[in-house]
C-alpha positions in Angstrom: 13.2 2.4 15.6 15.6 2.7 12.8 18.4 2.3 15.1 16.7 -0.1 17.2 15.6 -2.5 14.4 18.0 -1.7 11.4 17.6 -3.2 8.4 14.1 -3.8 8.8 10.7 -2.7 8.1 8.7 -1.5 12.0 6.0 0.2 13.3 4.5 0.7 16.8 1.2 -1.3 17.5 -1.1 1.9 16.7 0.3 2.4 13.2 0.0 -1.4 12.8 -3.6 -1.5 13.4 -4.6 1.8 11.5 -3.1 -0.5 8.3 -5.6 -2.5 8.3 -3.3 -5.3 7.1 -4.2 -9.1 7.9 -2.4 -10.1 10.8 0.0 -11.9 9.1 1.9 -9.7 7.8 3.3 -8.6 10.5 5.8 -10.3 13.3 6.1 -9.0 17.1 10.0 -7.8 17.3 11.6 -8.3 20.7 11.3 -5.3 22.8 14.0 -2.5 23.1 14.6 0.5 24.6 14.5 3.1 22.5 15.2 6.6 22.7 12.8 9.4 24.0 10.5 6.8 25.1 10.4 5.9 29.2 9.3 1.5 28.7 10.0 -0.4 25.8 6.9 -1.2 23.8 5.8 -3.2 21.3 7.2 -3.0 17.3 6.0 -5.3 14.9 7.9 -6.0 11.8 6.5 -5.8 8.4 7.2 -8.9 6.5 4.3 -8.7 3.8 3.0 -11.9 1.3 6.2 -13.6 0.7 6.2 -15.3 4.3 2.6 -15.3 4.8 2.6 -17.4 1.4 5.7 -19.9 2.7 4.1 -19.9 6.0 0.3 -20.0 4.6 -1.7 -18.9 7.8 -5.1 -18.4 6.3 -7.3 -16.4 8.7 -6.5 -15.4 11.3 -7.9 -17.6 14.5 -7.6 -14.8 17.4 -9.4 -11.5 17.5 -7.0 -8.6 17.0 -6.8 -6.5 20.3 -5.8 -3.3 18.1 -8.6 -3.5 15.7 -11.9 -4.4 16.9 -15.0 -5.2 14.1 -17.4 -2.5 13.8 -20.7 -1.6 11.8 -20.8 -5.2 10.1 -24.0 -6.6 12.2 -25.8 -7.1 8.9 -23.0 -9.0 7.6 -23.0 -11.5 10.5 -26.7 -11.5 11.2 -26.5 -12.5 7.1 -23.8 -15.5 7.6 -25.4 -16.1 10.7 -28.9 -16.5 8.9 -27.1 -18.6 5.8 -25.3 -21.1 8.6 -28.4 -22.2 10.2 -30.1 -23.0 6.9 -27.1 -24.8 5.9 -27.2 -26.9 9.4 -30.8 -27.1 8.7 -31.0 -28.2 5.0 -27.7 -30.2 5.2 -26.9 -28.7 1.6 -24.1 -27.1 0.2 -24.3 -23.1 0.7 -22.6 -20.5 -1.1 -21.9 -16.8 0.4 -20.3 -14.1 -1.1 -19.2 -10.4 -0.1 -18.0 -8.0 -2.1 -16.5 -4.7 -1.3 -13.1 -2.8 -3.0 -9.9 -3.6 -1.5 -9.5 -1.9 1.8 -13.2 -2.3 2.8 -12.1 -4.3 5.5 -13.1 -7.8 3.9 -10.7 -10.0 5.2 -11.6 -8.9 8.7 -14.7 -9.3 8.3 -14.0 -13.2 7.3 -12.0 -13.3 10.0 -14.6 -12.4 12.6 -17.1 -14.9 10.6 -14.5 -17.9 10.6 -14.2 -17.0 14.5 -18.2 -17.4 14.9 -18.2 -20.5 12.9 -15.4 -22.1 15.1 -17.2 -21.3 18.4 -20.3 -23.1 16.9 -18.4 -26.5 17.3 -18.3 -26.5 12.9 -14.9 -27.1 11.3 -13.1 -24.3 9.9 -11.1 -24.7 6.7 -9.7 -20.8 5.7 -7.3 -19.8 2.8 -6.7 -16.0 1.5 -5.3 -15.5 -2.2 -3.1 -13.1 -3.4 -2.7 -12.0 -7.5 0.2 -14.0 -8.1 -2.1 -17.5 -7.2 -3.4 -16.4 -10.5 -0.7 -18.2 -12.5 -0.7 -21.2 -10.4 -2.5 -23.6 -12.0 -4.9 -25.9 -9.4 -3.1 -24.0 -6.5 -6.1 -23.5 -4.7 -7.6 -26.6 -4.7 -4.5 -28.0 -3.6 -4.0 -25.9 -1.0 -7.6 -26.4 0.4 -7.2 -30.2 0.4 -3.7 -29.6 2.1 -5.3 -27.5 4.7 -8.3 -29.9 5.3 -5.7 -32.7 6.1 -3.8 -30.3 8.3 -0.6 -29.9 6.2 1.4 -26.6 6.2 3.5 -26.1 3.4 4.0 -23.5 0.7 2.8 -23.9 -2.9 5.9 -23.8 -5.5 5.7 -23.3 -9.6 7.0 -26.5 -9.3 4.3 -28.5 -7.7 1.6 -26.2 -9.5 3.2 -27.2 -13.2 3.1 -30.6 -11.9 -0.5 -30.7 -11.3 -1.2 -28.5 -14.5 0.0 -31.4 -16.4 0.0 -34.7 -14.3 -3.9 -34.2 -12.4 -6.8 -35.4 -14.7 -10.9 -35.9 -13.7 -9.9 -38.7 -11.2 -8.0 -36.0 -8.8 -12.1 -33.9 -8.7 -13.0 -37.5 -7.2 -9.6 -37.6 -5.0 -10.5 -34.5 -3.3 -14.4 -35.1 -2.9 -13.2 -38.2 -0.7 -10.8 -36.5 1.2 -12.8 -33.6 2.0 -16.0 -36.3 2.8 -13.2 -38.5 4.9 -11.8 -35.4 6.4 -15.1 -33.8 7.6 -16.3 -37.4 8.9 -20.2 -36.4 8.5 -19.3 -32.9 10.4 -20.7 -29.7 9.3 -17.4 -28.1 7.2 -17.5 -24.0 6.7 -14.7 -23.5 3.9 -13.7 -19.4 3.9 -11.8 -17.9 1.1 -10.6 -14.3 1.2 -9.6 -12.7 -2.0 -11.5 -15.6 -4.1 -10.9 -13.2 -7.5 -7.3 -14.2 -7.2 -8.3 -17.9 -7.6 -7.4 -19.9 -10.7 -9.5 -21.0 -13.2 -8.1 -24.3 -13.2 -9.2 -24.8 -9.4 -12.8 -23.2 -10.3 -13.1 -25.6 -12.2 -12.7 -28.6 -10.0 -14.1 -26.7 -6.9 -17.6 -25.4 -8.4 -18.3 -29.1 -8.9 -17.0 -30.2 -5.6 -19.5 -28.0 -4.0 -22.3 -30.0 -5.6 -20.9 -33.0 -3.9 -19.6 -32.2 -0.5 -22.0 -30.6 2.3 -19.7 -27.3 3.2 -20.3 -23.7 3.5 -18.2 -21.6 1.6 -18.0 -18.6 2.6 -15.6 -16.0 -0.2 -14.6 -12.4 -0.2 -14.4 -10.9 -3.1 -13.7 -7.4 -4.8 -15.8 -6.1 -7.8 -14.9 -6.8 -11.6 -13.6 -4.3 -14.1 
């Protein structure tokens, strides 16, 4: 592969499922013969966080063929159970998991954001990483961007923008959009890595729960 793929980062599809990495960070890599090896087959490239942040794919939409979901049926009997009292009470819901990094949360909220698609809800799905902790309101912004279907990448830029230019009117801004956006449809917001949000968007988004009928639905790991 080295020869085949210099300068880069690849792995065959086996070693890229034993990871246990999101989806995203890796990239399919045109196929190329390689030595020893009778047909070319696939080789993904490793590109990590940075492009998954510029490129901000969220969950992923598609099962992964490679690594299938296994022993989480009281998981999803659990969401499963929390979704039809939120379609029955019409109320805000919270849901949490918590497991260490590696437990195989963010698949798990994949699979979950899957279900909730094929229930006809609207799926609304960002994952954070540590460095979203020093950018102020950066999740709130990206949720709202998301929401209204806009894919761009959040800069230090924008976020020191908002850290000094948004005030209590921009907790009312995004309570309209998100109640415009949704259009009276049942809204399932999913959050992987939710530790890594910043307080400054906790702040704004604990308050927007009260006030917008979604299901949010975060991973989470356990605090020191």
């Amino acid at each position: 592969m080295m020869v085949a793929y210099p300068g880069v980062v690849s792995c065959d599809a086996e070693t890229c499922a034993a990871s246990r990495l999101p989806s995203y960070c890796f990239r399919a890599l045109p196929k190329r013969n390689l030595k020893g090896v009778i047909s070319p087959t696939t080789v993904y490239q490793y590109v990590g966080t940075t492009e998954k942040q510029q490129r901000d794919v969220g969950v992923a939409e598609e099962r992964s063929p490679y690594g299938p979901l296994l022993g989480r049926e009281a998981e999803i009997d659990r969401f499963e159970c929390c979704l039809e009292a939120y379609e029955h009470l019409e109320e805000p819901h919270v849901l949490a998991f918590v497991g260490m990094p590696g437990s195989g949360k963010s698949h798990l909220l994949a699979e979950l954001a899957i279900l909730g698609r094929a229930a006809g809800h609207r799926v609304i799905a960002v994952e954070r990483t540590e460095e979203n902790l020093k950018q102020p309101f950066s999740a709130i912004h990206l949720l709202v961007a998301r929401a209204l279907g806009l894919q761009f990448p959040i800069t230090d830029e924008v976020c020191r923008m908002r850290h000094t230019e948004w005030n209590s009117a921009f907790h009312l801004t995004c309570t309209q959009v998100l109640q415009k956006v949704l259009g009276g449809e049942f809204g399932i917001f999913f959050v992987d890595n939710a530790h890594f949000v910043d307080s400054e968007s906790w702040s704004i988004m604990w308050p927007l729960l009260q006030s917008v009928t979604v299901l949010m639905v975060m991973s989470l790991a356990p605090g020191p």
